[in-house]
RODO-2510 file (C-alpha; in nm, 4 decimals, decimal comma):
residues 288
     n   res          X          Y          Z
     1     x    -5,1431     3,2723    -1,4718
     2     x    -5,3173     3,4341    -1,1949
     3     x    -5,5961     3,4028    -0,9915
     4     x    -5,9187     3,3891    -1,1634
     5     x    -5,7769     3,4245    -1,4926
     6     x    -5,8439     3,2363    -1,8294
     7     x    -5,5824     3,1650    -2,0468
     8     x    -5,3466     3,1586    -2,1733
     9     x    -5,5830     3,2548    -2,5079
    10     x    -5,3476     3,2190    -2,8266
    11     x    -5,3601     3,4782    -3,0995
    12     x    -5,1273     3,2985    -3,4221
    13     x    -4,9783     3,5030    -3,6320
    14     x    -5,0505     3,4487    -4,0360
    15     x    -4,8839     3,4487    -4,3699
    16     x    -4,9758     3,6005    -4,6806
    17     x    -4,8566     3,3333    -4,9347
    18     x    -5,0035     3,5799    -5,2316
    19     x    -5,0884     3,9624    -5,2713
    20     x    -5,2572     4,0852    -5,5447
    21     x    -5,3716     4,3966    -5,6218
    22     x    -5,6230     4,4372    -5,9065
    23     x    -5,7917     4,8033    -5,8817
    24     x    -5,8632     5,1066    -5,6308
    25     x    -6,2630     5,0538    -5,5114
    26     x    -6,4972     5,3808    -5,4777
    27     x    -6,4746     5,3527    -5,1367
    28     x    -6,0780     5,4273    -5,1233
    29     x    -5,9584     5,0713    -5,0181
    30     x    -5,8076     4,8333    -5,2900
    31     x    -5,9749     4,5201    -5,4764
    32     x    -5,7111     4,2193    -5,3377
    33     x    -5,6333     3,8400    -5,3818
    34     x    -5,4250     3,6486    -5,1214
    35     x    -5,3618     3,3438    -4,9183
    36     x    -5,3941     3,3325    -4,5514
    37     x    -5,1709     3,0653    -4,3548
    38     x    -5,1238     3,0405    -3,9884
    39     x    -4,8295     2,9418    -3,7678
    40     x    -4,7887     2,7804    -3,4886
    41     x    -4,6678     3,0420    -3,3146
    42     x    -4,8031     3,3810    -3,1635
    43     x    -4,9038     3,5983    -2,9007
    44     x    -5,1199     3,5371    -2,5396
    45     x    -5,3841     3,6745    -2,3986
    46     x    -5,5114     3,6527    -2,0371
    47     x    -5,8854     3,7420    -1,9432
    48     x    -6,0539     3,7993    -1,5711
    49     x    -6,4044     3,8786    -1,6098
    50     x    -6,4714     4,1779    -1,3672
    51     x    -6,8744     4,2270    -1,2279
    52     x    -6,7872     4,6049    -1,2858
    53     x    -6,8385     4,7182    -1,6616
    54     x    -6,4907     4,8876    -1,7024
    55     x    -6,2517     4,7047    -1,9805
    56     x    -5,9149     4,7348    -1,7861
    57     x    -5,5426     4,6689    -2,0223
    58     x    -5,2975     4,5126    -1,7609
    59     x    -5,0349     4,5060    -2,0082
    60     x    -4,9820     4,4997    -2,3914
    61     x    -4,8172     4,5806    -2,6810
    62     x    -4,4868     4,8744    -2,6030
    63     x    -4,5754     5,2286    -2,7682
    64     x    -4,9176     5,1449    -2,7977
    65     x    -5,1777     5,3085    -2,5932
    66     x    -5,4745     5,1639    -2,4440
    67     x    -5,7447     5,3696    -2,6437
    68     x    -5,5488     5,2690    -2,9858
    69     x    -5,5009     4,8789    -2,8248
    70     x    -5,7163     4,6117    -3,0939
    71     x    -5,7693     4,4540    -2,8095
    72     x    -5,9237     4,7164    -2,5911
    73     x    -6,1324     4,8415    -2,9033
    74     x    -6,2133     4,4985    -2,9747
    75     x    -6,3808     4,4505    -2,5939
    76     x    -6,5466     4,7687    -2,6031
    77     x    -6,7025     4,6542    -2,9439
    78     x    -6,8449     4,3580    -2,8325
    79     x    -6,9901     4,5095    -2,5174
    80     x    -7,1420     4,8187    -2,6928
    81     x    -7,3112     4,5874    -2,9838
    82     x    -7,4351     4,3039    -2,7040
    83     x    -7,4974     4,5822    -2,4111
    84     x    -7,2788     4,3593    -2,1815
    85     x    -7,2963     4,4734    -1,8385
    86     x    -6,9799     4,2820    -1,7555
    87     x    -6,6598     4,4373    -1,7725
    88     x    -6,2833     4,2651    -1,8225
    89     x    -5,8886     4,3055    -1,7014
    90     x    -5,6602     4,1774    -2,0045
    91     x    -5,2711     4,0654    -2,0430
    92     x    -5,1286     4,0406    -2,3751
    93     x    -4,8221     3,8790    -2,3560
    94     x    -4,7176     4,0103    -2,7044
    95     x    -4,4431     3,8143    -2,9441
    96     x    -4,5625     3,8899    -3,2716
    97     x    -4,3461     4,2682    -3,4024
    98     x    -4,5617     4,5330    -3,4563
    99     x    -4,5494     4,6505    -3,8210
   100     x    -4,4268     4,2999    -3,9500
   101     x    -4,6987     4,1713    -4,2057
   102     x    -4,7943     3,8823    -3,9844
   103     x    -5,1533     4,0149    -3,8513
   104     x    -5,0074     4,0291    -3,4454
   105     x    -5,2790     4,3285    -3,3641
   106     x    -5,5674     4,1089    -3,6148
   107     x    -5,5257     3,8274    -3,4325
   108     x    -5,5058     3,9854    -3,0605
   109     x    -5,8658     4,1345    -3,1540
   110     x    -5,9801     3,8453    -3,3317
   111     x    -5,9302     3,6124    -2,9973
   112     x    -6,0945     3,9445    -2,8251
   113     x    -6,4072     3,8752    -2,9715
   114     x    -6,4150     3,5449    -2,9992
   115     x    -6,2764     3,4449    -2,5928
   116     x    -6,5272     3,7091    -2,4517
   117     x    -6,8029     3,5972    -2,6526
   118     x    -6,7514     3,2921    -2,4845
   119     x    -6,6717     3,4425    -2,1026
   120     x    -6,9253     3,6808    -2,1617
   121     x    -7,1877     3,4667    -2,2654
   122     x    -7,2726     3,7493    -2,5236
   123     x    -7,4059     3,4527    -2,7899
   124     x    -7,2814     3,5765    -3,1468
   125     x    -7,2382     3,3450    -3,4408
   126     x    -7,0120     3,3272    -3,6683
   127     x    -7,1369     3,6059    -3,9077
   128     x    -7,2325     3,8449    -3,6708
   129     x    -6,8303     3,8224    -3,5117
   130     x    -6,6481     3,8580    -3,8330
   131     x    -6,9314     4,2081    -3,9532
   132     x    -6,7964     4,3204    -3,5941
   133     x    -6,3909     4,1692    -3,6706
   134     x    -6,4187     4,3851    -3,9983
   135     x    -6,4912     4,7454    -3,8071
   136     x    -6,1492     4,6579    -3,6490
   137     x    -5,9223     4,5306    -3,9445
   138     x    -5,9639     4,3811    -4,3102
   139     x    -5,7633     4,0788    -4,1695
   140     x    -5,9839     4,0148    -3,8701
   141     x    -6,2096     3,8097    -3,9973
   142     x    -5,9689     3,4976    -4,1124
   143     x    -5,8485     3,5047    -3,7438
   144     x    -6,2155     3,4171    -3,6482
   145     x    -6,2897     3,1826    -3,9312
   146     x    -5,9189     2,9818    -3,7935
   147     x    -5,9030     2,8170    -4,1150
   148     x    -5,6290     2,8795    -4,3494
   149     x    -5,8063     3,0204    -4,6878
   150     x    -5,8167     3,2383    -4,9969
   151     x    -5,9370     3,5859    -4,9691
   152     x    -6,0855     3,8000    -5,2302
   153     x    -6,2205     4,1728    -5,1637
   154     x    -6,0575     4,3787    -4,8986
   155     x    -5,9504     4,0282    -4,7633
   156     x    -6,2419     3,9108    -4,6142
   157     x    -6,4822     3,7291    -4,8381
   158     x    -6,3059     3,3856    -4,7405
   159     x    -6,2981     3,0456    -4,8568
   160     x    -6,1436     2,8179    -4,6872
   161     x    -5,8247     2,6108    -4,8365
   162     x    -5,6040     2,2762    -4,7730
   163     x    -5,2770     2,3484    -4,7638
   164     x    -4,9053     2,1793    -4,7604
   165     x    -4,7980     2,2822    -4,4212
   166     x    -4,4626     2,3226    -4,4475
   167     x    -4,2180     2,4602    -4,1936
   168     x    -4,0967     2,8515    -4,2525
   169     x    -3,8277     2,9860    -4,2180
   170     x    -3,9452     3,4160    -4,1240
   171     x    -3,6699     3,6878    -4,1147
   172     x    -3,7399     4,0197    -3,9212
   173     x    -3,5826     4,3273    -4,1137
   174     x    -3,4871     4,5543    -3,8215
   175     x    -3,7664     4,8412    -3,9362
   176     x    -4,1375     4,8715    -3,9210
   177     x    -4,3656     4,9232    -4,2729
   178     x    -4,6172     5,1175    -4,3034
   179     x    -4,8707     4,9798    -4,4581
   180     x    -5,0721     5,3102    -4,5590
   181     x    -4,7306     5,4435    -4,6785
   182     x    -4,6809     5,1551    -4,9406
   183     x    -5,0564     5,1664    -5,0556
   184     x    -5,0041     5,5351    -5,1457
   185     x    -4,6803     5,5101    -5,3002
   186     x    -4,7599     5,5996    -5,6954
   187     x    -4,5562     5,2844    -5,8076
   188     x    -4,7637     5,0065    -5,6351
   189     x    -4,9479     4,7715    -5,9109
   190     x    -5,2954     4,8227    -5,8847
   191     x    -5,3958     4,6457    -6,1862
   192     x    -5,3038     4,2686    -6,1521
   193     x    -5,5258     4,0394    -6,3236
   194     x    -5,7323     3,8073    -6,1389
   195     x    -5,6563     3,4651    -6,1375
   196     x    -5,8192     3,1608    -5,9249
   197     x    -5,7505     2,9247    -5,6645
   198     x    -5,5603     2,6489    -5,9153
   199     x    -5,3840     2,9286    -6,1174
   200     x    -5,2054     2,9776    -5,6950
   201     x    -5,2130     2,6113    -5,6419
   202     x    -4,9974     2,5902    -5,9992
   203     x    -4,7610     2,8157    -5,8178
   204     x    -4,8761     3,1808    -5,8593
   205     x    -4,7758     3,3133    -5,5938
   206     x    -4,6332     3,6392    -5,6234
   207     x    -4,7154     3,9712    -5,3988
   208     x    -4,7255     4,3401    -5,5978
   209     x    -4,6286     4,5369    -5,2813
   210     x    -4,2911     4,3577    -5,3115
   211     x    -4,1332     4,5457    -5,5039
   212     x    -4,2257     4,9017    -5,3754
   213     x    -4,1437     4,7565    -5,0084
   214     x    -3,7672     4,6812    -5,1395
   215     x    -3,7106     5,0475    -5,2731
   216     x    -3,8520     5,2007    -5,0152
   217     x    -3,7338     4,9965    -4,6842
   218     x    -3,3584     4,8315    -4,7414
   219     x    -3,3360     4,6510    -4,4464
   220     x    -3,6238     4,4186    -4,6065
   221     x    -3,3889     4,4532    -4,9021
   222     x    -3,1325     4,2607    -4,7322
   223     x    -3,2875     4,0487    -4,5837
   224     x    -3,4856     3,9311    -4,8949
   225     x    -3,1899     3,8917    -5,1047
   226     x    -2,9766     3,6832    -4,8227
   227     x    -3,2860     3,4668    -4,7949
   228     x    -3,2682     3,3786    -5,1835
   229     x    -2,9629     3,2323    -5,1632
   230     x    -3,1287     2,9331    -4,9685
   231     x    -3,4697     2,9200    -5,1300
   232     x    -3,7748     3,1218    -5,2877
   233     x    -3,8169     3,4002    -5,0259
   234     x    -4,1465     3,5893    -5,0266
   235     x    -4,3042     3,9234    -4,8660
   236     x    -4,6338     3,8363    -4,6238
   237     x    -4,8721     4,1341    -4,6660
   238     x    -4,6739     4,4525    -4,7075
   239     x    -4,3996     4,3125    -4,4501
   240     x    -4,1504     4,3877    -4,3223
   241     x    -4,1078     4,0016    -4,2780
   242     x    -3,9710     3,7710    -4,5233
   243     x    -4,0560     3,3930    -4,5359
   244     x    -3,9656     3,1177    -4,7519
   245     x    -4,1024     2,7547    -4,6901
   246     x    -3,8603     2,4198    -4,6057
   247     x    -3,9436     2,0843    -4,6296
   248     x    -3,8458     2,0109    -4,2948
   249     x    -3,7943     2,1727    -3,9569
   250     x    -3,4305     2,0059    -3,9739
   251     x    -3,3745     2,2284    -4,3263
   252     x    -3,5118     2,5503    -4,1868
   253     x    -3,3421     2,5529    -3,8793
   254     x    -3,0202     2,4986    -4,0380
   255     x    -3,0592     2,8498    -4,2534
   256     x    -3,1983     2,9988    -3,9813
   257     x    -2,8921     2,9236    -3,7909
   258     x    -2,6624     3,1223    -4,0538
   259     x    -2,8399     3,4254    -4,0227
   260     x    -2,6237     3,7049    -4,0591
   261     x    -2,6019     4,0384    -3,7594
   262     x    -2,9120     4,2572    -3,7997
   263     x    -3,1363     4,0198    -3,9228
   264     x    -3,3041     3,8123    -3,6507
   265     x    -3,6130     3,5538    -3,7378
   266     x    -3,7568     3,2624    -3,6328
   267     x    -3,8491     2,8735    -3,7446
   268     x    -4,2202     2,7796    -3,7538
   269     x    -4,4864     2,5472    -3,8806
   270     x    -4,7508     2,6665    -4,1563
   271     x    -5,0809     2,5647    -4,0267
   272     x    -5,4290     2,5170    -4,1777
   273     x    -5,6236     2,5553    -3,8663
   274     x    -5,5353     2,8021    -3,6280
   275     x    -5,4458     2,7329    -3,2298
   276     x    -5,7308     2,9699    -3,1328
   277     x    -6,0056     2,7662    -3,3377
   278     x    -5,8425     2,4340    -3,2097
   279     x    -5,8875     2,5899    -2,8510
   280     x    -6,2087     2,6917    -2,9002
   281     x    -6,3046     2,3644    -3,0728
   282     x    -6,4140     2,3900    -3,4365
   283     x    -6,8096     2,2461    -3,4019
   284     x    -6,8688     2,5646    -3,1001
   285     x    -6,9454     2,9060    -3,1126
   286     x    -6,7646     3,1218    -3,3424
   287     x    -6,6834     2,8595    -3,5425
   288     x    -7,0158     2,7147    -3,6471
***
């Protein structure tokens, strides 16, 4: 860390442990169910509070420019809508794969708001952080609630959940999805009944972009199918990752280690409150 700076700031990554799509809204987005987890693993960010009022990306994610950055947009929100007159120099030290279904660019702007609310002194609650979170991305706001929870809506009308945390075993397909893509794709279910929180809990659990993402993108395909041989594999979000849960880190780790070429992936733990809101401590700030 350098000189000055705070951090490191952690942004976890999430999984979708259901997807359901039950209808196309008026205003163009889709009517969803779904499960948010976290993991206990993720991306860092580093911020130096600056006198001057300029928001300043030292680094981030590769291919991404600053103007398009969450977490640049995500700074400049929360100084436009508080009139901050302090400005900010930022380091992502990105892990999470772009395009990958596990909310990498969410979560960076999710600990945006919620750190610099805090360095800033710019005194939002709760509410008023996940109306901004939701300008940015439908996933946003469970990255500032930090608790693991069912989602109805676009995804953000939240209630939080107790989970199993079990440990996961998550493959990365060697592409990127588009998410618009598979929401426009004529095939995708759009009319999945809604069920409720014990009908999941029973073990509903499936996710209707599934089976659009495996025509469409082969290498999640593959993946998919090799995970199956070694337990119930599911899609988070509209992927590209792959997941399937393991009783222990022991069981997981031994899969993981038969992976075949061209699929790479990664152990970790399912958690039910995320490493930001544990940072941040759960009675303060955004959390109350």
């Amino acid at each position: 860390m350098r000189a000055g700076e705070s951090g490191p700031w952690l942004a976890p990554a999430k999984l979708n442990l259901l997807l359901r799509i039950l209808g196309r809204r008026p205003d163009g987005y889709h009517e969803l169910q779904t499960v948010f987890q976290f993991l206990d693993l993720g991306d860092a960010l580093y911020f130096q509070v600056t006198d001057a009022p300029a928001i300043v990306r030292l680094s981030g994610a590769a291919g991404v420019a600053p103007e398009q950055d969450l977490v640049v947009r995500a700074a400049r929100l929360l100084q436009q809508e508080t009139r901050c007159r302090l400005g900010v120099q930022i380091r992502l030290v990105k892990r999470l794969p772009l395009g990958g279904g596990l909310g990498g660019g969410s979560s960076d702007a999710a600990t945006a708001l919620a750190v610099l609310n805090r360095l800033w002194r710019t005194g939002l609650g709760a509410a008023e952080l996940a109306r901004l979170g939701l300008r940015l991305g439908a996933d946003v706001p469970v990255f500032l609630l930090g608790r693991a929870a069912w989602g109805e809506g676009i995804g953000e009308r939240l209630t939080p959940l107790t989970l199993p945390e079990p440990w996961y075993l998550v493959l990365r397909p060697a592409c990127e999805v588009s998410t618009a893509a598979v929401f426009q794709d004529p095939e995708l279910t759009r009319n999945s009944l809604r069920i409720t929180i014990p009908d999941f809990l029973a073990g509903t659990q499936d996710n209707d972009c599934l089976a659009v993402v495996r025509r469409r993108y082969p290498a999640v395909r593959e993946a998919f199918d090799w995970l199956a041989r070694y337990a119930r594999p599911r899609l988070t979000g509209t992927g590209a990752c792959v997941f399937a849960a393991f009783d222990s880190q022991a069981a997981a780790q031994a899969v993981h280690a038969q992976l075949p070429a061209g699929i790479s992936g990664f152990v970790a733990r399912g958690c039910n409150e995320s490493a930001l809101r544990a940072q941040l401590g759960a009675g303060s700030g955004a959390w109350t």
